[in-house]
Backbone as JSON Lines, residues from 0, in Angstrom:
{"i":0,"aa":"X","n":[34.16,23.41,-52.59],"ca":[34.22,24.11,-53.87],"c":[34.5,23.11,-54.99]}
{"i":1,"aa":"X","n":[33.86,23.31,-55.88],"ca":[33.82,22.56,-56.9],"c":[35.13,22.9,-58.01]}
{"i":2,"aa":"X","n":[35.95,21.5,-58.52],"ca":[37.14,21.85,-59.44],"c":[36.56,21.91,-60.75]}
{"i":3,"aa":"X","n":[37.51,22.74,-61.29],"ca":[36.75,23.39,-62.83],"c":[36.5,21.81,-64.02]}
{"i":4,"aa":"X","n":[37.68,20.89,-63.92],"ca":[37.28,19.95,-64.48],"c":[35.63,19.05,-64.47]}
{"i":5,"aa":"X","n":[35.4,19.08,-62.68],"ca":[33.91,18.93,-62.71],"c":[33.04,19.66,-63.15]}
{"i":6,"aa":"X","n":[33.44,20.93,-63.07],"ca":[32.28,21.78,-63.63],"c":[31.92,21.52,-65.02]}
{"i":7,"aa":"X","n":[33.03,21.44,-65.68],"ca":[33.0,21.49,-67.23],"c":[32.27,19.71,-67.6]}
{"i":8,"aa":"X","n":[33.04,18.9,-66.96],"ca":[31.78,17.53,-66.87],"c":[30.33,17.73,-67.11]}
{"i":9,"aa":"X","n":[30.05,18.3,-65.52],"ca":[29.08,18.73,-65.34],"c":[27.94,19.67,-66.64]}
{"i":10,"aa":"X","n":[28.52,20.55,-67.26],"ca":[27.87,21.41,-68.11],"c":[28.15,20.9,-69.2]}
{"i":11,"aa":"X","n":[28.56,19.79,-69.89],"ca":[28.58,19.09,-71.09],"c":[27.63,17.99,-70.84]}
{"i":12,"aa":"X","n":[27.54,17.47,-69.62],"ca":[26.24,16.03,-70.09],"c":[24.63,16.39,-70.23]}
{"i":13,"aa":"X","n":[24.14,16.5,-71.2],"ca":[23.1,16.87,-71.46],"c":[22.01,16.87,-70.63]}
{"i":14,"aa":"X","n":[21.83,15.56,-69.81],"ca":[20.87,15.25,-68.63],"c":[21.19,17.28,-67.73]}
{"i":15,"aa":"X","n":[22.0,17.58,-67.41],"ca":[22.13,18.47,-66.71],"c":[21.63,19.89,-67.05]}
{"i":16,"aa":"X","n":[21.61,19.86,-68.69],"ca":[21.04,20.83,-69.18],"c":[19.09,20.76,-69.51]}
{"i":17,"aa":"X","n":[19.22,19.43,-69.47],"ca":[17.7,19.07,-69.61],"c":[17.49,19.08,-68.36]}
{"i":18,"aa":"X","n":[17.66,19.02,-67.06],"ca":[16.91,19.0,-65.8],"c":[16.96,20.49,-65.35]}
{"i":19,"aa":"X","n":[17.75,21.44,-66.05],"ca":[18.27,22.35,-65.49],"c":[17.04,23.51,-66.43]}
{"i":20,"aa":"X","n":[16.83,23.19,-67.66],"ca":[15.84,24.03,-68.46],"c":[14.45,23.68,-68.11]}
{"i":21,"aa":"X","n":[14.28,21.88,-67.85],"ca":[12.76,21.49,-67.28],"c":[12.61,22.76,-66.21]}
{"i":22,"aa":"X","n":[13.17,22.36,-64.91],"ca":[12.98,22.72,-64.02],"c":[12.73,24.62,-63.93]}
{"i":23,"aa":"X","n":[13.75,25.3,-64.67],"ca":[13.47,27.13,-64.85],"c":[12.09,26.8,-65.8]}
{"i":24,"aa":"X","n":[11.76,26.3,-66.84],"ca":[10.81,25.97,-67.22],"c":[9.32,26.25,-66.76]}
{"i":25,"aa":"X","n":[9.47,25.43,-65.82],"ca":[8.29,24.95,-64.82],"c":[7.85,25.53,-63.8]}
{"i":26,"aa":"X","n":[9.24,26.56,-63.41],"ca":[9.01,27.86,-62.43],"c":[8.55,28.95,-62.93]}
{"i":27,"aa":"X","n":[8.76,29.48,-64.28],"ca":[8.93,30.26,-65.16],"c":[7.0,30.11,-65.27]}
{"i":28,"aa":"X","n":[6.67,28.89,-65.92],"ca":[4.97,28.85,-66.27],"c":[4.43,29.29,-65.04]}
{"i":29,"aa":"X","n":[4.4,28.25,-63.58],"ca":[4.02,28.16,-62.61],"c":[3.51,29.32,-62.15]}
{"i":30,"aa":"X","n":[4.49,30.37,-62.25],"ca":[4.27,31.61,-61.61],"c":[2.84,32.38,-62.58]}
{"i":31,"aa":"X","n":[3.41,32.38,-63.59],"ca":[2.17,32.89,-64.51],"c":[0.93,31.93,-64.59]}
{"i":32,"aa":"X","n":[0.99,30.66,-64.51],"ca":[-0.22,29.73,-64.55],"c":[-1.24,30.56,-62.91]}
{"i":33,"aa":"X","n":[-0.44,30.57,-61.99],"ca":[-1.17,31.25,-60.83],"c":[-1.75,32.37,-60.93]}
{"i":34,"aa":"X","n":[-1.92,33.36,-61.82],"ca":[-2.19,34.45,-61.91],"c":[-3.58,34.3,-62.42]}
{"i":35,"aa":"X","n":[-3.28,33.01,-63.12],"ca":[-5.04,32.75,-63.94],"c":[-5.55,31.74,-62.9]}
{"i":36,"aa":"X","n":[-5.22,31.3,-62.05],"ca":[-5.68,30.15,-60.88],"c":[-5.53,28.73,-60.98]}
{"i":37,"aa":"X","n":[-4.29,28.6,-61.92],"ca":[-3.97,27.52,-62.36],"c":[-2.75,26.38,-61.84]}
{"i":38,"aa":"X","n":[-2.17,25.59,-62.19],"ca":[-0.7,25.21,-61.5],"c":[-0.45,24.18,-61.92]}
{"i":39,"aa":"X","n":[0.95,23.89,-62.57],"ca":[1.48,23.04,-63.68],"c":[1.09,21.31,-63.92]}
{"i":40,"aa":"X","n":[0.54,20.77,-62.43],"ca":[-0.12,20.12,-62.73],"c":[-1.32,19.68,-62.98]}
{"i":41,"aa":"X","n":[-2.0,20.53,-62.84],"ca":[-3.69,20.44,-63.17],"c":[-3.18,21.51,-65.09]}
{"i":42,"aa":"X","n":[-2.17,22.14,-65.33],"ca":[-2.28,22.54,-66.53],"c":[-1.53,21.23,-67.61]}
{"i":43,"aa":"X","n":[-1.04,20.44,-67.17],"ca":[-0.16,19.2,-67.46],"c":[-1.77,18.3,-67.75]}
{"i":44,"aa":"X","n":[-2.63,17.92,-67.3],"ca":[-4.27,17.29,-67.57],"c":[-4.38,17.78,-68.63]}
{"i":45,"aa":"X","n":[-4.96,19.75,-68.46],"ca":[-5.77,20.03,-69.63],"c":[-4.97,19.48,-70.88]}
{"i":46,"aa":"X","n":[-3.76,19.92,-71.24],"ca":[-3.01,20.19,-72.36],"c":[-2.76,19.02,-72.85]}
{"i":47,"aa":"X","n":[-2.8,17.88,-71.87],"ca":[-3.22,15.98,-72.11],"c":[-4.23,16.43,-72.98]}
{"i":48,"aa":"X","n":[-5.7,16.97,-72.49],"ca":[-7.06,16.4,-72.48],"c":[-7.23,17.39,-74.06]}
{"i":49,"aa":"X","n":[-6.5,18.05,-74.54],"ca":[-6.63,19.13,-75.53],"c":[-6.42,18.25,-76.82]}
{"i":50,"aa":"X","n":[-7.35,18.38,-77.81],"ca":[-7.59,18.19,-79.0],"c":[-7.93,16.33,-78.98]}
{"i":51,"aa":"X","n":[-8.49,16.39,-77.67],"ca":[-8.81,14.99,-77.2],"c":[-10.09,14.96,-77.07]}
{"i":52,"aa":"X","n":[-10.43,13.68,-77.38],"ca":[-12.17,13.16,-77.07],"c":[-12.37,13.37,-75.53]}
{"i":53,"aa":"X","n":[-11.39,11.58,-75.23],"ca":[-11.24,11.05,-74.09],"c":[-10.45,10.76,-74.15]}
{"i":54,"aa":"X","n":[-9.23,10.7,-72.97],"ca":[-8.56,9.75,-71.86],"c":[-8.56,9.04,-71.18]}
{"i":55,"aa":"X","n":[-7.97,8.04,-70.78],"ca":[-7.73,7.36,-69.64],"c":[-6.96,8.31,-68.28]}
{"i":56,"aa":"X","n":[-7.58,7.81,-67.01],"ca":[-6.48,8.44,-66.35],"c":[-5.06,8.41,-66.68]}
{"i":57,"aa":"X","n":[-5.07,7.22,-66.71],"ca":[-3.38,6.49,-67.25],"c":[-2.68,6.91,-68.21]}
{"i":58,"aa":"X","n":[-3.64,7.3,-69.42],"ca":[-3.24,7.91,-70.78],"c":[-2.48,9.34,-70.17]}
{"i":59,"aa":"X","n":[-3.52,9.86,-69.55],"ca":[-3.47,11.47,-69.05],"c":[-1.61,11.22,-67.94]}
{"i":60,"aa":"X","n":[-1.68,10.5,-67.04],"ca":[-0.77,10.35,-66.15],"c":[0.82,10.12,-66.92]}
{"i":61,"aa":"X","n":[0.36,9.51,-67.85],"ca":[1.89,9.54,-69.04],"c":[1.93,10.51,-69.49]}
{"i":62,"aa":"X","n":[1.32,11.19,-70.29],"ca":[1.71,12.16,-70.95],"c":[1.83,13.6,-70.21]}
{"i":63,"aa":"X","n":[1.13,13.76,-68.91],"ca":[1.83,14.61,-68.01],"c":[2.39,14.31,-67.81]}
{"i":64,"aa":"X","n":[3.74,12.91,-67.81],"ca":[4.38,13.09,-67.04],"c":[4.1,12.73,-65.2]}
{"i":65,"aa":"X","n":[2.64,12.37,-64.78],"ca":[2.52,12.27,-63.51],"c":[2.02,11.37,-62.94]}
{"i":66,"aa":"X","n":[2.51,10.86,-61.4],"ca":[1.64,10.12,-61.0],"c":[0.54,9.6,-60.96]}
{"i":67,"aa":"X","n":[0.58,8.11,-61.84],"ca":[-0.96,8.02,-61.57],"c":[-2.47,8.47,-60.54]}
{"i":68,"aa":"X","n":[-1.54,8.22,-59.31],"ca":[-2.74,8.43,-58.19],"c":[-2.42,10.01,-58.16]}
{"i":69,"aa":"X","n":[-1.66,10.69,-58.14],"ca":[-1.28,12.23,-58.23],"c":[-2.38,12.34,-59.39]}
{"i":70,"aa":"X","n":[-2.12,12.13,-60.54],"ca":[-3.3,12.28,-61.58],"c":[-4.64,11.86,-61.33]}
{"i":71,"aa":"X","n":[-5.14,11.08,-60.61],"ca":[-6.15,10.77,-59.99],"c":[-7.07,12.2,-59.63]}
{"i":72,"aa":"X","n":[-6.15,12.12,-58.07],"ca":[-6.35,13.27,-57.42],"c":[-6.83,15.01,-58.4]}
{"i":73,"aa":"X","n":[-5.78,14.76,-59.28],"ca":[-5.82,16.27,-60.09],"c":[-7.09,15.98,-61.07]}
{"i":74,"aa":"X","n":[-7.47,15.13,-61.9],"ca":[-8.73,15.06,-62.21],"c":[-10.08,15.04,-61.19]}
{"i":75,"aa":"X","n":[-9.82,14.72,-60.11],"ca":[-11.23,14.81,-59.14],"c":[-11.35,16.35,-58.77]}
{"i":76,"aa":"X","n":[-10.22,17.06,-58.79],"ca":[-10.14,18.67,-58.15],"c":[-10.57,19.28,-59.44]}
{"i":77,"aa":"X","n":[-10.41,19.17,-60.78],"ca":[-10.58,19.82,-61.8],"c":[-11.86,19.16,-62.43]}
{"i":78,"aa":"X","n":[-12.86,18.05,-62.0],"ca":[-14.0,17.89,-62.14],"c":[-14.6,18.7,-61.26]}
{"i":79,"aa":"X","n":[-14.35,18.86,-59.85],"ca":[-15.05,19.6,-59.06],"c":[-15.13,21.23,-59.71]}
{"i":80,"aa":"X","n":[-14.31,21.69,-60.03],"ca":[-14.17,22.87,-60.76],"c":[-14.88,23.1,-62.06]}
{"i":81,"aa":"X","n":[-15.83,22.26,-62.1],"ca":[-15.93,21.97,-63.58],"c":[-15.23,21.84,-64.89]}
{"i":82,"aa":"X","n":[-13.87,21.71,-64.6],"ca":[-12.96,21.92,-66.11],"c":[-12.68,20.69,-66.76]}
{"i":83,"aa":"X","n":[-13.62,19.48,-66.14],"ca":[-13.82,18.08,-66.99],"c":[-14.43,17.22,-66.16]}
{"i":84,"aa":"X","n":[-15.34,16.63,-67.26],"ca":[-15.74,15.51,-66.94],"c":[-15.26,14.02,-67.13]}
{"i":85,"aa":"X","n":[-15.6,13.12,-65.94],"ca":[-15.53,12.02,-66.24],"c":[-16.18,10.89,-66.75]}
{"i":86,"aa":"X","n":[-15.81,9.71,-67.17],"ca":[-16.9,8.73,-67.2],"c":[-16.43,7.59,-66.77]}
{"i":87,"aa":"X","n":[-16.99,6.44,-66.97],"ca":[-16.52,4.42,-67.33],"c":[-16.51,4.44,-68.63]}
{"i":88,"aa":"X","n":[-15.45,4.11,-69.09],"ca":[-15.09,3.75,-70.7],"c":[-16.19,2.68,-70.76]}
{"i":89,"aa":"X","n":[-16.93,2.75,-72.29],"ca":[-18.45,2.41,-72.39],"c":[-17.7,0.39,-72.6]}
{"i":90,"aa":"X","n":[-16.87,0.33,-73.09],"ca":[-16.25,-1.07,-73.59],"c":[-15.57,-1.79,-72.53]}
{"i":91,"aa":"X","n":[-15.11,-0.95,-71.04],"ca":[-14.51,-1.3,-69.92],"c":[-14.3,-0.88,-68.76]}
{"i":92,"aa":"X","n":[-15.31,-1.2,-68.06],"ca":[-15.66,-0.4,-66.86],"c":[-14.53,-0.43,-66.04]}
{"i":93,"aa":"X","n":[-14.01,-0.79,-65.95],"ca":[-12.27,-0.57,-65.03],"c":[-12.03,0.89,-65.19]}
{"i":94,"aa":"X","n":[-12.12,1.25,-66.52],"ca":[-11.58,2.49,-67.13],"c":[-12.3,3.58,-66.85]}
{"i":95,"aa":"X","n":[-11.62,4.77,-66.23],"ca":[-12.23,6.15,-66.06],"c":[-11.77,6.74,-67.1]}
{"i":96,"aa":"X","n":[-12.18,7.49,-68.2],"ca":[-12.31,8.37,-68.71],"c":[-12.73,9.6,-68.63]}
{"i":97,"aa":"X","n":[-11.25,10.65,-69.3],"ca":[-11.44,11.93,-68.66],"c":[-11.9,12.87,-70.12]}
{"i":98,"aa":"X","n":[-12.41,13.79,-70.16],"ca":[-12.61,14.81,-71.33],"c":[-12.72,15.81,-70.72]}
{"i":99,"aa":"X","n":[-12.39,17.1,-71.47],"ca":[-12.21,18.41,-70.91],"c":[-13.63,19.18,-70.83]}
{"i":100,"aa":"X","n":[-14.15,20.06,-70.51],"ca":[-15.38,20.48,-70.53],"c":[-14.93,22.14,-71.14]}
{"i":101,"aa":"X","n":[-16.23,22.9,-71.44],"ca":[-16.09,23.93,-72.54],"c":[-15.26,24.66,-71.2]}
{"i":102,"aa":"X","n":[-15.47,24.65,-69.93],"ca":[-14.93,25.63,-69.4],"c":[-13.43,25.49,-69.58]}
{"i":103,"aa":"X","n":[-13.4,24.27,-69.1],"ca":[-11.72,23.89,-69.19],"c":[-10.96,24.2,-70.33]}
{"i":104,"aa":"X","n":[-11.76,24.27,-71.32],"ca":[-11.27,24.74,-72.57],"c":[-10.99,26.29,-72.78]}
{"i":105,"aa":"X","n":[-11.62,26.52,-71.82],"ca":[-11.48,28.12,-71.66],"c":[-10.25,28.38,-71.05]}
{"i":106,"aa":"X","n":[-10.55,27.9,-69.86],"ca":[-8.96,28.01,-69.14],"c":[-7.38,28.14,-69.64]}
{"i":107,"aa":"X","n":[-8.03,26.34,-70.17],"ca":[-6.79,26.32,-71.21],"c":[-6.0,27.22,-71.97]}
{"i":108,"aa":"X","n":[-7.28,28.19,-73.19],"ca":[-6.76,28.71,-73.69],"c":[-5.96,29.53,-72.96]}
{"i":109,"aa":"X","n":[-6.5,30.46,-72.08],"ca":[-5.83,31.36,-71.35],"c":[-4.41,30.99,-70.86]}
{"i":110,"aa":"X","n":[-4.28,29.86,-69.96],"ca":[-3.11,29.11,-70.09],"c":[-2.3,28.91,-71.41]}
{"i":111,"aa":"X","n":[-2.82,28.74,-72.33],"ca":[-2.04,28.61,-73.77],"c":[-1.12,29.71,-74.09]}
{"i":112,"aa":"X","n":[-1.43,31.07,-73.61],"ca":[-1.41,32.33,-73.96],"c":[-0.04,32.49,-73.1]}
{"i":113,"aa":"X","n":[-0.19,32.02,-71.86],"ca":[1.64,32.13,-71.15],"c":[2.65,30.93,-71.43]}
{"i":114,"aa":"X","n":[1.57,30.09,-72.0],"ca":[2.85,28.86,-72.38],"c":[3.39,29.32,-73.23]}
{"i":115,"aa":"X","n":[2.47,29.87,-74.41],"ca":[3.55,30.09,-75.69],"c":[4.0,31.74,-75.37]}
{"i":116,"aa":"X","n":[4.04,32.57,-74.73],"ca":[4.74,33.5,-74.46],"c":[6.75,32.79,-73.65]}
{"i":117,"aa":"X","n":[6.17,31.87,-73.14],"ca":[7.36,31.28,-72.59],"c":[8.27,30.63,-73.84]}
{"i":118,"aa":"X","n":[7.69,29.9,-74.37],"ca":[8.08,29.16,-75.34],"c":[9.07,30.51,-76.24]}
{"i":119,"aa":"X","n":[8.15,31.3,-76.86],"ca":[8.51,32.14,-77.67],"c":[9.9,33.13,-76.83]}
{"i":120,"aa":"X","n":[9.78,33.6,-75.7],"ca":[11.1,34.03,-74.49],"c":[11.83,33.16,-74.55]}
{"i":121,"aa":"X","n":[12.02,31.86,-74.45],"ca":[13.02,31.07,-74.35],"c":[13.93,30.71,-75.22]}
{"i":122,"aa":"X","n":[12.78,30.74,-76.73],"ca":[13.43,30.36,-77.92],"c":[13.76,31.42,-78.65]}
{"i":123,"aa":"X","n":[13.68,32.66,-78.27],"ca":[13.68,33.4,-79.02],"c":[15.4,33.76,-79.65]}
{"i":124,"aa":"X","n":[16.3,33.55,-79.44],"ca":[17.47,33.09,-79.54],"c":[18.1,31.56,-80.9]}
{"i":125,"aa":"X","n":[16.74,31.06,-80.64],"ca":[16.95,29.76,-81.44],"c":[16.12,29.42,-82.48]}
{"i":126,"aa":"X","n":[16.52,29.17,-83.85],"ca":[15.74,29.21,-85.18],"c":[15.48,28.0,-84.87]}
{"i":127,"aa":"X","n":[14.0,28.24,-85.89],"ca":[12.52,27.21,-86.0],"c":[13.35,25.83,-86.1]}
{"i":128,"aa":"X","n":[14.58,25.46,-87.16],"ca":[14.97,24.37,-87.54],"c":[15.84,24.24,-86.47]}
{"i":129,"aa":"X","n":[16.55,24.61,-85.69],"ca":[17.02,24.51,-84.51],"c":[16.25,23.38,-83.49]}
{"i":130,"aa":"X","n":[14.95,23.98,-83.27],"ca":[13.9,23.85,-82.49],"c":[13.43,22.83,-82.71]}
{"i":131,"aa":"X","n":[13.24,22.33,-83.76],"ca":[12.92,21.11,-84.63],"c":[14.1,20.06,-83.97]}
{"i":132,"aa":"X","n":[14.99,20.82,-84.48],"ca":[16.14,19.38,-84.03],"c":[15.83,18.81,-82.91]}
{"i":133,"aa":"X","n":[15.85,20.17,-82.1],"ca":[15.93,19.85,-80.77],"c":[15.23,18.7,-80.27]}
{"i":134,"aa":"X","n":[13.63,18.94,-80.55],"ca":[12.47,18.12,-80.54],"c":[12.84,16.56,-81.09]}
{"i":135,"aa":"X","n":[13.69,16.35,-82.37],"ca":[13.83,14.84,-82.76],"c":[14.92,14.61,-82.12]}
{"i":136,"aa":"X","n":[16.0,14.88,-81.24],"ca":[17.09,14.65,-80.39],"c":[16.18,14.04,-79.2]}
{"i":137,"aa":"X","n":[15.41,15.03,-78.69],"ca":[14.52,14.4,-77.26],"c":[13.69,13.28,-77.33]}
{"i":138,"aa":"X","n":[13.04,13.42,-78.58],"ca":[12.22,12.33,-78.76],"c":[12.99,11.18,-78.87]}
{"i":139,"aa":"X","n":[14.3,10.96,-79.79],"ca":[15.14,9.49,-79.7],"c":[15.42,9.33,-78.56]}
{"i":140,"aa":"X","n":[15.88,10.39,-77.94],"ca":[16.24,10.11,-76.47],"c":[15.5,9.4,-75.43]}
{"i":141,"aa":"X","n":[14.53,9.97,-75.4],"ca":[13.0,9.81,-74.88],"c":[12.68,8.09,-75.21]}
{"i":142,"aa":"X","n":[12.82,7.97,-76.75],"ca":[12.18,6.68,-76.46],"c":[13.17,4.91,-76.49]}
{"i":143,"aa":"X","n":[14.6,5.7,-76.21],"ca":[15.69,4.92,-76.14],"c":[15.73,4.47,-74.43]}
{"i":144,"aa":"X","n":[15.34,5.69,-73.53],"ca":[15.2,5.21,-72.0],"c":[13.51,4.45,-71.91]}
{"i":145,"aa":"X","n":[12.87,4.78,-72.89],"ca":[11.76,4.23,-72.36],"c":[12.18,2.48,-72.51]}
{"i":146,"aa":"X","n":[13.06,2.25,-73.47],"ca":[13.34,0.93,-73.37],"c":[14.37,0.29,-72.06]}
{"i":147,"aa":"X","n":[14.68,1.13,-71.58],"ca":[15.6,0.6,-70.14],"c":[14.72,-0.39,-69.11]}
């Protein structure tokens, strides 16, 4: 059993509240992403690949958040599906480049439709400038470990 001093540790260091909201988060979409035939990491691509030309896998794999070769994989299953195409970046053939296709764009939206239902449930408790903060707190945060 845990002593109340740890607990209270525990529920003040922020890491705990950020792994603890990612994670209900991600269960919370997941469940609804499945309903449309979807799943957080092939919806983690599109929402990369959204208001985008092209990507890199690599580009795409950061900003989900995912394994490169995991991202690999999830672009070859979601080309097969038709929800993007690939290419060779025309300046460097090393480079695969990903873009979304009209279907995927379709998807997306539909997916869009339970993200921001989530978004809007979660926050609904917390004003716009709140929300804001929140966002420039994570982001310093964010790019203070990226320097570690």
């Amino acid at each position: 059993m845990l002593d109340r001093a740890e607990t209270k540790l525990r529920q003040r260091w922020p890491f705990f509240w950020i792994s603890r909201v990612n994670s209900l988060y991600a269960q919370t979409l997941d469940k609804r992403l499945k309903r449309i035939g979807l799943d957080m990491p092939r919806w983690r691509v599109l929402i990369s690949l959204y208001e985008e030309d092209y990507l890199s896998v690599s580009q795409i794999a950061e900003l989900g958040a995912l394994r490169l070769n995991t991202t690999t994989k999830i672009v070859q299953r979601l080309s097969a599906e038709g929800l993007v195409e690939t290419r060779i970046k025309p300046d460097d053939a090393r480079v695969t480049e990903v873009r979304m296709t009209e279907k995927g764009d379709e998807v997306r939206a539909l997916c869009q439709v339970e993200a921001d239902a989530v978004l809007k449930l979660g926050f609904q408790n917390v004003s716009e400038a709140e929300r804001q903060f929140l966002n420039t707190i994570l982001e310093k945060v964010f790019q203070q470990l990226e320097r570690l």
